[in-house]
C-alpha positions in Angstrom: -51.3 37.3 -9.4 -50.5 34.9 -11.9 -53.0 31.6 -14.0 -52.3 28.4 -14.3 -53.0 25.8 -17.0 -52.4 22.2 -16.7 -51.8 20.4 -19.3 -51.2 16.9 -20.5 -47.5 17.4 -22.5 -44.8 20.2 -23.2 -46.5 20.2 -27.3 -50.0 20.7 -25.6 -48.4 24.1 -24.0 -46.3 25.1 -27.5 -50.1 24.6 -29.2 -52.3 26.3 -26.9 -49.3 29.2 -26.5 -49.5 29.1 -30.9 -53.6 29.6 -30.4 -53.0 32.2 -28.0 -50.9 33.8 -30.5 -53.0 33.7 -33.3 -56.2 35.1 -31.1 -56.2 38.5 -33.2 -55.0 42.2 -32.2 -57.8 42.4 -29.0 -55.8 39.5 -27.3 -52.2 40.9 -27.6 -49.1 38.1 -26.7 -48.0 40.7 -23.9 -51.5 40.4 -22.0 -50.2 37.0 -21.4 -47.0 37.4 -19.3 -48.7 36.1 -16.2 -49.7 32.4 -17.3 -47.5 29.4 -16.4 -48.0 25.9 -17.2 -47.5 23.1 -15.9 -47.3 19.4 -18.0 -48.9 16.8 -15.9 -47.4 13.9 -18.6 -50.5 12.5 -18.7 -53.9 12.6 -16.8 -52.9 10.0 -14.3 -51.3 12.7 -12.6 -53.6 15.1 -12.3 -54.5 13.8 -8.8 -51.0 14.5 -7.5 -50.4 17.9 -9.4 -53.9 19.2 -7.4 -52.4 18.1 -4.3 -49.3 19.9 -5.2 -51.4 22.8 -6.3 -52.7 23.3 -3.5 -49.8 23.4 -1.2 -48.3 26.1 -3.5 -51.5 27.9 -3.3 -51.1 27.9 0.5 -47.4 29.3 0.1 -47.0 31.5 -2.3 -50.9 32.9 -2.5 -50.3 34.3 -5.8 -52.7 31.7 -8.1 -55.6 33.5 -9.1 -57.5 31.2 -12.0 -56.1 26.9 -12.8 -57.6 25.6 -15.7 -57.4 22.0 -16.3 -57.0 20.9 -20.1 -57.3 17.2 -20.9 -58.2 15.4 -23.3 -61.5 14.2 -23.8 -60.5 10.7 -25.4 -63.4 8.2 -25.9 -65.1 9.3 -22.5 -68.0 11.7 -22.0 -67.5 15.4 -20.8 -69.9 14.0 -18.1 -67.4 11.0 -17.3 -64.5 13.7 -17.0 -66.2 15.8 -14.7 -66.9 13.5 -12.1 -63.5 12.2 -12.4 -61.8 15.7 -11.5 -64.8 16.8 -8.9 -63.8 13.6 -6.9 -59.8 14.7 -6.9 -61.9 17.9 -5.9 -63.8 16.9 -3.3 -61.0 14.5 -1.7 -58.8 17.1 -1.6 -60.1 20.9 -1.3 -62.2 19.4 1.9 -62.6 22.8 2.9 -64.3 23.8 -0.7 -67.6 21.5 0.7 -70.4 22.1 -2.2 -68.2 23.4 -5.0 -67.9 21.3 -7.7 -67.2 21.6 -11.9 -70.8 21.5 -13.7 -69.6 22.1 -17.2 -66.4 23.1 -19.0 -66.1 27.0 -19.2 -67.4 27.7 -15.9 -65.1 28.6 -12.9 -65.4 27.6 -9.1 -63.7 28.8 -6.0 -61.4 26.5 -4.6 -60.0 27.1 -0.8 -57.1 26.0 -0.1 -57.1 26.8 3.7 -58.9 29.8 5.5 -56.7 32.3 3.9 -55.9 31.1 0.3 -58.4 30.4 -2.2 -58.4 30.8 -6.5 -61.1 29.8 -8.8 -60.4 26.6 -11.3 -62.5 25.3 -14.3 -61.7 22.9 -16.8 -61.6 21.8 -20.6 -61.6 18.6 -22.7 -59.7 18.8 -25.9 -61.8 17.1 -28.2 -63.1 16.8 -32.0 -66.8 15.8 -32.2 -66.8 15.1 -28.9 -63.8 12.6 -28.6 -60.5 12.4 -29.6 -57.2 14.3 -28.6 -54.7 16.8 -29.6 -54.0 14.8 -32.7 -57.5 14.8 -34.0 -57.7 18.2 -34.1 -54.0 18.9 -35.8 -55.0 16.4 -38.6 -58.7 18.2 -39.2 -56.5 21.6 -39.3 -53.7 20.6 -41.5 -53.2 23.2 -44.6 -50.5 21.2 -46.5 -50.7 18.6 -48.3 -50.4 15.4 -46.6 -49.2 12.4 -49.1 -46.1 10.8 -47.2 -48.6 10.9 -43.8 -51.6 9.7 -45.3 -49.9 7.2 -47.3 -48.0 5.7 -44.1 -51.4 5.8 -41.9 -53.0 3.8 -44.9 -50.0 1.3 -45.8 -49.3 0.7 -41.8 -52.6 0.0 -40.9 -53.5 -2.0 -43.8 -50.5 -3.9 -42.9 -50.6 -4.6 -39.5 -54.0 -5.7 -40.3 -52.9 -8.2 -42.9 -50.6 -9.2 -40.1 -53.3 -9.9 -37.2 -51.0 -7.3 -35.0 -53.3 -5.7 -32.4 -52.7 -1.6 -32.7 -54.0 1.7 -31.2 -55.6 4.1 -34.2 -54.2 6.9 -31.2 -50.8 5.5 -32.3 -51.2 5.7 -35.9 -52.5 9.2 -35.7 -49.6 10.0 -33.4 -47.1 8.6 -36.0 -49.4 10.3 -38.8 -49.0 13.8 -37.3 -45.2 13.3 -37.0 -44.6 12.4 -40.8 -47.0 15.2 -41.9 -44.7 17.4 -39.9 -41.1 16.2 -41.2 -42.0 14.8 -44.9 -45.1 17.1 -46.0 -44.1 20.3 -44.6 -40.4 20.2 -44.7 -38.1 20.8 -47.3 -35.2 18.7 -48.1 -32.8 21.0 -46.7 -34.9 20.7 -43.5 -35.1 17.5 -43.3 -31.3 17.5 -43.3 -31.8 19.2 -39.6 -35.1 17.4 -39.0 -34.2 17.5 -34.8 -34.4 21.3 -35.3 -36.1 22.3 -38.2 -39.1 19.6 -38.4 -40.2 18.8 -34.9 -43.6 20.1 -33.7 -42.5 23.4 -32.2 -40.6 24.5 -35.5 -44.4 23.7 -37.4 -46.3 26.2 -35.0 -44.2 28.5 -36.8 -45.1 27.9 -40.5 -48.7 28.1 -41.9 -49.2 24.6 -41.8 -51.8 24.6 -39.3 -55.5 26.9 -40.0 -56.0 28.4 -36.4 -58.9 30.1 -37.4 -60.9 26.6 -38.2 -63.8 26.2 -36.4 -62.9 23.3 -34.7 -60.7 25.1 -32.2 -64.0 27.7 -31.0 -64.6 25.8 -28.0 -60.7 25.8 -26.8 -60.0 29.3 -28.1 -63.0 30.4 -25.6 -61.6 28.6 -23.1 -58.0 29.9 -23.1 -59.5 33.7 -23.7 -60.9 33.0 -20.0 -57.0 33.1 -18.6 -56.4 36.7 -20.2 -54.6 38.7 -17.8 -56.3 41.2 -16.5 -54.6 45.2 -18.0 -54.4 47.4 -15.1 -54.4 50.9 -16.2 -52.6 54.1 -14.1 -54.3 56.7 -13.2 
């Protein structure tokens, strides 16, 4: 029986695998082996991927527990919810009163008289909004001159300008110069494609997975731990 987590983008998967990782001896890598992922590329899809989901699920009956990790953005955890209990609802027709309450809290879903698998849900969030960015720049280790000096330049800038911009942008853009200019060496930056993209950072201690900020996820990922069966 394997679990499933959907996600929003292939660096959402290399940071929750890094968090998994850096769970502590009790929640060993190889406990792990039967998680997949799947990247939605974005929450628009999430509709589709259930639909998909649930077609597999009828198949292959070998999905035990889906969690669904999105970002919370600038919407309430209430707002998300009834978004994802309405793709619910229109499409596990056979799951009738079942629907998400809170985050961290599973229901079955039944995918046809045979086939069912429980599914809860998460919203990756900082103070209660925000994204995956928000919470790489509140766990940042390094120093962060060349980032913070672009953010504040570029916005005050574009500003000066009257040009319309997202502060999502600016934080993306701020995250990716942190990555290559503040935590990379010359040298690496000479191989930046390799050595100075996000999946090289997870490897260096550039990021503090033990903050607090990342409780709340870390709970929720400890929920997919696959179960140790032991001989007798």
């Amino acid at each position: 029986m394997k679990n499933l987590l959907l996600v929003e983008s292939e660096n959402d998967k290399l940071f929750f695998e890094a968090i998994i990782k850096n769970l502590g001896n009790e929640y060993l890598i190889d406990d792990w082996i039967n998680i997949d992922y799947e990247c939605l590329g974005g929450e628009g899809n999430l509709k589709a991927s259930l639909n998909v989901l649930k077609n597999k699920a009828i198949k292959n009956d070998e999905i035990k527990k889906v969690g669904i990790i999105l970002y919370q953005d600038k919407k309430t955890k209430e707002k998300r919810l009834t978004v994802i209990n309405s793709f619910i609802q229109n499409i596990f027709t056979q799951s009738n009163a079942e629907v998400l309450e809170d985050t961290h809290k599973f229901i079955t879903l039944v995918a046809d008289e045979d086939t069912e698998f429980e599914l809860a849900c998460y919203f990756v969030n900082l103070n209660e909004e925000g994204e995956l960015e928000h919470l790489l720049k509140e766990i940042k280790t390094s120093d962060s001159p060349h980032s913070d000096c672009l953010e504040g330049c570029w916005k005050k800038c574009l500003k000066g300008k009257k040009i319309n911009f997202k502060e999502k942008d600016l934080l993306k853009e701020w995250v990716r110069f942190y990555i290559r200019y503040d935590t990379c060496s010359n040298k690496e930056r000479k191989q930046a494609h390799r050595k100075c993209n996000f999946e090289k950072s997870l490897e260096k201690p550039v990021w503090n997975f033990e903050h607090e900020c990342l409780n709340e996820l870390k709970g929720f990922l400890k929920l997919f731990k696959s179960e140790v069966v032991v001989s007798e």
